[in-house]
VOTORTOR-160795 format. One record per residue (C-alpha): residue number from 1; residue in one letter; chain; x, y, z. Coordinates in nm, 2 decimals. Example, Ala and Ser with C-alpha at 12.3 -4.5 7.8 and 13.67 -1.06 7.14 Angstrom:
resi resn chain c1 c2 c3
1 A A 1.23 -0.45 0.78;
2 S A 1.37 -0.11 0.71;
***
This chain:
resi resn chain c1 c2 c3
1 X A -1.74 -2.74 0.06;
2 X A -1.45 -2.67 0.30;
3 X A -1.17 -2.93 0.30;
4 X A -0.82 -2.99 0.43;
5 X A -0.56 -3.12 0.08;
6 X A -0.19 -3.19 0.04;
7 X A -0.05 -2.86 -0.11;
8 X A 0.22 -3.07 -0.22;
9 X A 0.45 -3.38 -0.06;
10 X A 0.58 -3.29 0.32;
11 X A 0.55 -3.19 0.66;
12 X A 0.24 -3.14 0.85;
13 X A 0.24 -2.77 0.76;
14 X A 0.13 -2.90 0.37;
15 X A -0.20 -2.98 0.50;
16 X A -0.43 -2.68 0.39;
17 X A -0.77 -2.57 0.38;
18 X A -0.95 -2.55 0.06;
19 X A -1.28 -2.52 -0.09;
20 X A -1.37 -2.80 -0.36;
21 X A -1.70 -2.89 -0.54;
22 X A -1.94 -3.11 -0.36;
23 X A -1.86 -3.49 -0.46;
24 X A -2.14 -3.67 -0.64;
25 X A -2.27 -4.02 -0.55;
26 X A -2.25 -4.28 -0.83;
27 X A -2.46 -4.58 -0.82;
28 X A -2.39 -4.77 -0.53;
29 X A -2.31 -4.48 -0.37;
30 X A -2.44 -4.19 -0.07;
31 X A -2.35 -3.86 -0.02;
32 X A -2.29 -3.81 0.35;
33 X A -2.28 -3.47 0.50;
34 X A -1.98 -3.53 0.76;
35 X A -1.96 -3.45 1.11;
36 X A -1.63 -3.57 1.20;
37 X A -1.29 -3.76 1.00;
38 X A -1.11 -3.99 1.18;
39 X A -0.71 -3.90 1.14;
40 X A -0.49 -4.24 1.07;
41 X A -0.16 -4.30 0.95;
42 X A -0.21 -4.36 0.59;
43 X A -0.30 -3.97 0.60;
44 X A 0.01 -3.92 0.75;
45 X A 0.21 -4.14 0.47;
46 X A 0.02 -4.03 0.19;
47 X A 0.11 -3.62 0.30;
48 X A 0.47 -3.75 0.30;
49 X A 0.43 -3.88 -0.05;
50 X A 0.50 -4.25 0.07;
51 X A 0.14 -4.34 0.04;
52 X A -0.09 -4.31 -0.25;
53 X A -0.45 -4.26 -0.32;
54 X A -0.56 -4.53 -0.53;
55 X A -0.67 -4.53 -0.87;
56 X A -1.02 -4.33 -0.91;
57 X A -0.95 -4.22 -0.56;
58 X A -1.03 -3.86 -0.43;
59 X A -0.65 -3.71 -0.37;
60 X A -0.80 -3.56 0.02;
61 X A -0.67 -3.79 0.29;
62 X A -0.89 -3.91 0.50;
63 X A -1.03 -4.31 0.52;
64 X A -1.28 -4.29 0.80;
65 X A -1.60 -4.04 0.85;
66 X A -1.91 -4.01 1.08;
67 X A -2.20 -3.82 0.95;
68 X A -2.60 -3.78 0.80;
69 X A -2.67 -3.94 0.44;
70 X A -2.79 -3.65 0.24;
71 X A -2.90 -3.85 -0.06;
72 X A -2.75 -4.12 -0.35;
73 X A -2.85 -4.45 -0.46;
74 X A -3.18 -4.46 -0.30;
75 X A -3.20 -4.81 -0.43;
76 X A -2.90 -4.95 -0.30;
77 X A -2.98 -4.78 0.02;
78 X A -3.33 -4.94 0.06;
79 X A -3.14 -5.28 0.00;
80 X A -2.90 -5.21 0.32;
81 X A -3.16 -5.11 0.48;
82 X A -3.08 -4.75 0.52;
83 X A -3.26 -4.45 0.43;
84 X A -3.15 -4.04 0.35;
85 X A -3.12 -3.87 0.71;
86 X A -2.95 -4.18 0.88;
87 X A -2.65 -4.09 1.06;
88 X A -2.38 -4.35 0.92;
89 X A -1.98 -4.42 1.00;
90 X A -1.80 -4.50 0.67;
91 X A -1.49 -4.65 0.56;
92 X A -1.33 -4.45 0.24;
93 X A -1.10 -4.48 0.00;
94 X A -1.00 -4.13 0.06;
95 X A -1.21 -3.76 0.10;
96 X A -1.24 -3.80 0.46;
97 X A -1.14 -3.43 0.50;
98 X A -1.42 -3.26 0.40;
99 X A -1.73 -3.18 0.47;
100 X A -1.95 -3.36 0.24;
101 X A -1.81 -3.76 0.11;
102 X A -1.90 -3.96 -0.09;
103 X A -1.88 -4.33 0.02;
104 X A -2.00 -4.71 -0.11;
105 X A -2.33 -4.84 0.09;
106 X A -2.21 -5.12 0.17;
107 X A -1.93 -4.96 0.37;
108 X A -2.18 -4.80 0.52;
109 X A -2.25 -4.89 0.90;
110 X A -2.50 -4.76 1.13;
111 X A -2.37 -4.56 1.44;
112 X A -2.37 -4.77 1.72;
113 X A -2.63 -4.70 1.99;
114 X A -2.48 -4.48 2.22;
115 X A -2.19 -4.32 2.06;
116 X A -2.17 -3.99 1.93;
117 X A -2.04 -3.90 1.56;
118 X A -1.64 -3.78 1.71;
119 X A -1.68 -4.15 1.83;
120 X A -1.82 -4.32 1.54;
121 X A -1.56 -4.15 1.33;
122 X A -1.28 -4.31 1.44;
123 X A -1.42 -4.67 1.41;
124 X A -1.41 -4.77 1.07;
125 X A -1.05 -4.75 0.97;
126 X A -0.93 -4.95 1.26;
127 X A -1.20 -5.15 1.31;
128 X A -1.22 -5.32 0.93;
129 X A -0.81 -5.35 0.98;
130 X A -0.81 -5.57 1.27;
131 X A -1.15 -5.78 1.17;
132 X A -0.99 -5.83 0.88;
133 X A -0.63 -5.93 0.97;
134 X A -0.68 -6.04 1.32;
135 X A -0.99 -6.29 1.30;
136 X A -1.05 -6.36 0.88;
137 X A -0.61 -6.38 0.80;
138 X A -0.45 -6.48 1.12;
139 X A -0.77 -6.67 1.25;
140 X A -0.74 -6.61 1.60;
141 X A -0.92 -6.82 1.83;
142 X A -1.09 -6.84 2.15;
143 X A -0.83 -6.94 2.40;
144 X A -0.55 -6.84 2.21;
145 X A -0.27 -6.59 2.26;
146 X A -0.23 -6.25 2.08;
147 X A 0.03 -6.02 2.07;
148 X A -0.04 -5.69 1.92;
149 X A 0.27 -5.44 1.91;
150 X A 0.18 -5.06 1.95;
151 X A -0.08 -5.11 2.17;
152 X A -0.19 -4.78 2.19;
153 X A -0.20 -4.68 1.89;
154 X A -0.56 -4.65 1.68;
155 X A -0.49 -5.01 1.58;
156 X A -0.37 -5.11 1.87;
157 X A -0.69 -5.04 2.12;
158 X A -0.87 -5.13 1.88;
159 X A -0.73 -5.50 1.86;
160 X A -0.64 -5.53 2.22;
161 X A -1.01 -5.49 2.33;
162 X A -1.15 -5.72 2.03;
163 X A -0.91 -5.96 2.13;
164 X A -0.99 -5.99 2.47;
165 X A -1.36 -5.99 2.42;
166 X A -1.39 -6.26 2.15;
167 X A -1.17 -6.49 2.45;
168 X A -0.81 -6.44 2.35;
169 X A -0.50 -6.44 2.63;
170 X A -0.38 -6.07 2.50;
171 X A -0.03 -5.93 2.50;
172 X A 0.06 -5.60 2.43;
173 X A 0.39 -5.38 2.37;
174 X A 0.42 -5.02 2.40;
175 X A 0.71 -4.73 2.46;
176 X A 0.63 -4.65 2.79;
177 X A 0.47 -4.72 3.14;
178 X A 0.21 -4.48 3.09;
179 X A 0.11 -4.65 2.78;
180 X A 0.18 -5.01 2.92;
181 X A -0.10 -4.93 3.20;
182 X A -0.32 -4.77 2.98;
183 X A -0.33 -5.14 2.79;
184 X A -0.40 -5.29 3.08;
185 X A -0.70 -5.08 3.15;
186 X A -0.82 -5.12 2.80;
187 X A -0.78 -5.55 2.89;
188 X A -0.44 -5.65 2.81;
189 X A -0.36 -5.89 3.03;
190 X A 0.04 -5.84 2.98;
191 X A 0.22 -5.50 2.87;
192 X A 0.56 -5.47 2.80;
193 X A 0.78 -5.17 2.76;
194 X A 1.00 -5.23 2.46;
195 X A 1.19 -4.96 2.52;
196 X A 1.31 -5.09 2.87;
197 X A 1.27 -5.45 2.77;
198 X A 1.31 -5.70 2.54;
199 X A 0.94 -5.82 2.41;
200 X A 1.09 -6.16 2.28;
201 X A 1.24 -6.26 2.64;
202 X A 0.93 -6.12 2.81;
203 X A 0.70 -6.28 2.55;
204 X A 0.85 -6.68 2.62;
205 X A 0.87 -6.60 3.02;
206 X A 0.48 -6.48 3.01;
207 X A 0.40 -6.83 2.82;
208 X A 0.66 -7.01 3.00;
209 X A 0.86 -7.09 2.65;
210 X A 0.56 -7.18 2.48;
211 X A 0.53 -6.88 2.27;
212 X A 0.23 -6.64 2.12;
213 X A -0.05 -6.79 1.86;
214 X A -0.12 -6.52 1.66;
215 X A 0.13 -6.17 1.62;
216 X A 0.00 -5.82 1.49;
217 X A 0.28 -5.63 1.35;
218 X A 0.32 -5.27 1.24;
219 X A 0.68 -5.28 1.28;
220 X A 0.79 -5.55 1.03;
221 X A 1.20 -5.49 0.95;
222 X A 1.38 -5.68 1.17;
223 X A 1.13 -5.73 1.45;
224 X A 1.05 -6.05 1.18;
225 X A 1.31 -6.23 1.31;
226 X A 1.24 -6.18 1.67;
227 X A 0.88 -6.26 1.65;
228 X A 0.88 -6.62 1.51;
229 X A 1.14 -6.70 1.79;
230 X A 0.84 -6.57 2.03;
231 X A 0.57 -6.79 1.81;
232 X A 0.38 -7.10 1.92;
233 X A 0.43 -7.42 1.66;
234 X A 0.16 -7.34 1.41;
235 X A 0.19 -6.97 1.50;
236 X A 0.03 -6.68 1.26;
237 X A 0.22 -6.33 1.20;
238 X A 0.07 -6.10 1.00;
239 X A 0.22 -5.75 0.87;
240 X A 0.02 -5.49 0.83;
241 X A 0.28 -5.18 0.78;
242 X A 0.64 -5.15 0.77;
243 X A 0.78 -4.90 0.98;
244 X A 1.04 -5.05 1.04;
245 X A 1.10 -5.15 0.69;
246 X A 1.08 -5.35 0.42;
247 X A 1.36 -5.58 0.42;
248 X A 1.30 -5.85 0.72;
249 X A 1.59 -6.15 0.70;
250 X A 1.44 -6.49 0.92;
251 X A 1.55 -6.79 1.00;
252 X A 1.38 -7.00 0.69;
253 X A 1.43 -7.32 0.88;
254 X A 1.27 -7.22 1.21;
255 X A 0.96 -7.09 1.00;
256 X A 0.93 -7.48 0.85;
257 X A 1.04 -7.63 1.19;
258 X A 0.72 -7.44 1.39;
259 X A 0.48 -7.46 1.11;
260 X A 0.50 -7.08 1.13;
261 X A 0.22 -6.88 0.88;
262 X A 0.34 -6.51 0.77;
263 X A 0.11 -6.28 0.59;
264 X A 0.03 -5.93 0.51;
265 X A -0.22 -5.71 0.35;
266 X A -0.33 -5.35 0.28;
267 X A -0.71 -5.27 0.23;
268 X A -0.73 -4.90 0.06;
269 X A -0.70 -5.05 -0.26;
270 X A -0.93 -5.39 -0.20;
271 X A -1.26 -5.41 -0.40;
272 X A -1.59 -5.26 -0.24;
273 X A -1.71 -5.66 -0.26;
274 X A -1.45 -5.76 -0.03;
275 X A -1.47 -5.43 0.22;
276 X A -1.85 -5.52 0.25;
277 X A -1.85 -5.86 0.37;
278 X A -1.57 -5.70 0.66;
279 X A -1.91 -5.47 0.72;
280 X A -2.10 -5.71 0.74;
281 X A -1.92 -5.89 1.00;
282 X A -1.87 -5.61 1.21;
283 X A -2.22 -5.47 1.24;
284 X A -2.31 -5.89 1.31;
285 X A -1.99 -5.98 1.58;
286 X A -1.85 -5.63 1.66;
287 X A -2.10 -5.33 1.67;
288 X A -2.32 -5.58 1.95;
289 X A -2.01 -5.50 2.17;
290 X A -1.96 -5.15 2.12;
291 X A -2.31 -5.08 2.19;
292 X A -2.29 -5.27 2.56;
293 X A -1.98 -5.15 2.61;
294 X A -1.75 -5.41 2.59;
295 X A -1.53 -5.23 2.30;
296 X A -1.50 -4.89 2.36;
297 X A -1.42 -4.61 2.11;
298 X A -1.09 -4.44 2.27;
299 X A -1.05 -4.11 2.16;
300 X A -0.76 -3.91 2.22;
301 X A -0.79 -3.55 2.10;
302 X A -1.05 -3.41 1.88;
303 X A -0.94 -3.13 1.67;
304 X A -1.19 -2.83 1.55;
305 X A -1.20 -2.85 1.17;
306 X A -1.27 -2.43 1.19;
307 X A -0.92 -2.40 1.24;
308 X A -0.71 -2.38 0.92;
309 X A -0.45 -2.56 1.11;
310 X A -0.64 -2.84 1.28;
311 X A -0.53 -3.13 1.04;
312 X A -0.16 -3.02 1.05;
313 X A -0.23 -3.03 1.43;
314 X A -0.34 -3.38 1.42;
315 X A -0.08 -3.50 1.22;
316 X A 0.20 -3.40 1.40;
317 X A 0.06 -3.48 1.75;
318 X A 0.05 -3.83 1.55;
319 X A 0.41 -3.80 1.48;
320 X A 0.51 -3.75 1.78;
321 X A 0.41 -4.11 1.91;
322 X A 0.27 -3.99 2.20;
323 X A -0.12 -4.00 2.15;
324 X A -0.35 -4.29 2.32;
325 X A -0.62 -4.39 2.07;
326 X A -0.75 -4.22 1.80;
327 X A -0.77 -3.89 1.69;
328 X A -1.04 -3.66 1.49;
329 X A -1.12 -3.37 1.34;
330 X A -1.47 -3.17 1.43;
331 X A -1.66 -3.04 1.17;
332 X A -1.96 -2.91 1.38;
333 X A -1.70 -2.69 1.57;
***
């Protein structure tokens, strides 16, 4: 099978094509012939080196796909309730790259009704993250306020529409107008430049001093600090990626004062038991909504995986910053 590997630790330019054996299912597990790989930024850390597959792992990026089950654990499969020739979207620990994946059932999910497999393929990844963080860590509520930095990123549509449609007052920052109104038209009911202003000040005036309920942070570093002087008493931030690094000095005494929570996770490395009952959640709470229409898959630019440069493409489009929603690679094109 044709995939795209890290030649070795770099730039976008490492990414290569490659021909590899055809993975095998193990119990528990399909083989899906892919149609499309969603691109993410844990591709983008783990080319750099920063970011490692985990143990047992394939070493191709790539955590999300969109595809037909070829064949497996017929068992298993009958269980879910799926069969060989389903089309499927998959979260994965890594493989996404290639043609042919293998992937755990029970991260399987059917496609919803109504999207394609270049939209299907960039659900997974994003979709798990916020379920997972947003609604099971932070516990946001119906009624409350949100605040989701990067709003335009893969994550960020992604929790700004989920937000909005399970009730929530949503906030959003981004590093431009053009990005700010494309927030809004996803549902945001506030944007805010952060390169032009300052999200803390515009944060209290939108909720008159009161503050934000739950924070979704991408940033961590010293954006820490600033965001539990923009939290409500009893307020929830939790960290999922530190691009603005790891060291994040607060105000100890404010964070007992408020009642504040702060938490963080990763999921690449979390067992298949726990990724399953995310699955489950989705295809009961989420999947309803993407199939009449109230979350939308927002896909940027899809990249033909014919071209031996398409995943180096991708990747540096996604360095750039400058993308709105998701990107994919093609691999009926």
């Amino acid at each position: 099978m044709k995939v795209f590997e890290i030649t070795s630790f770099g730039t976008s330019d490492v990414l290569r094509t490659a021909v590899r054996a055809t993975p095998v299912a193990a119990a528990g597990e399909v083989l899906i012939r892919v149609h499309a790989s969603g691109v993410n930024r844990p591709d983008v850390l783990q080319r750099a080196g920063h970011y490692p597959a985990p143990a047992g792992a394939s070493d191709i990026p790539g955590l999300e796909i969109a595809g037909i089950i070829e064949g497996g654990d017929l068992a298993a499969l009958a269980v879910a309730g799926m069969q060989v020739g389903d089309s499927v979207c998959a979260l994965v620990a890594g493989g996404g790259y290639s043609e042919f994946c293998v992937a755990p059932v029970a991260q399987c999910l059917p496609i919803p009704k109504g999207l394609n497999f270049i939209e299907a393929a960039s659900l997974p990844e994003t979709f798990f993250t916020v379920w997972s963080n947003v609604f099971e860590r932070a516990r946001l509520q119906d009624g409350e306020t949100f605040l989701v930095h990067g709003g335009t990123s893969g994550i960020g549509v992604t929790a700004i529409q989920m937000a909005k449609s399970f009730g929530s007052v949503v906030i959003a920052t981004a590093g431009s107008d053009e990005k700010c109104a494309a927030c809004l038209a996803l549902g945001a009911d506030h944007a805010i430049n952060y390169k032009t202003q300052d999200f803390v000040a515009e944060v209290n005036k939108i909720t008159h001093d009161k503050g934000v309920d739950v924070i979704l942070d991408m940033v961590a570093g010293n954006y820490v600090a600033r965001e539990m002087t923009c939290l409500a008493d009893d307020g929830r931030l939790v960290i999922i990626a530190v691009q603005g690094g790891v060291d994040s000095g607060f105000h100890a005494g404010m964070l007992m004062r408020k009642r504040l929570s702060i938490t963080g996770s990763t999921l690449r490395a979390r067992p298949i038991a726990f990724k399953a009952q995310i699955a489950q959640a989705l295809r009961a709470k989420v999947w309803p909504l993407l199939e009449n229409g109230k979350v939308k898959a927002v896909v940027h630019k899809v990249y033909s995986a014919s071209r031996g440069d398409a995943a180096a493409q991708a990747h540096a489009l996604m360095e750039t910053n400058t993308h709105i929603g998701k990107l994919v690679l093609d691999w009926q094109t």
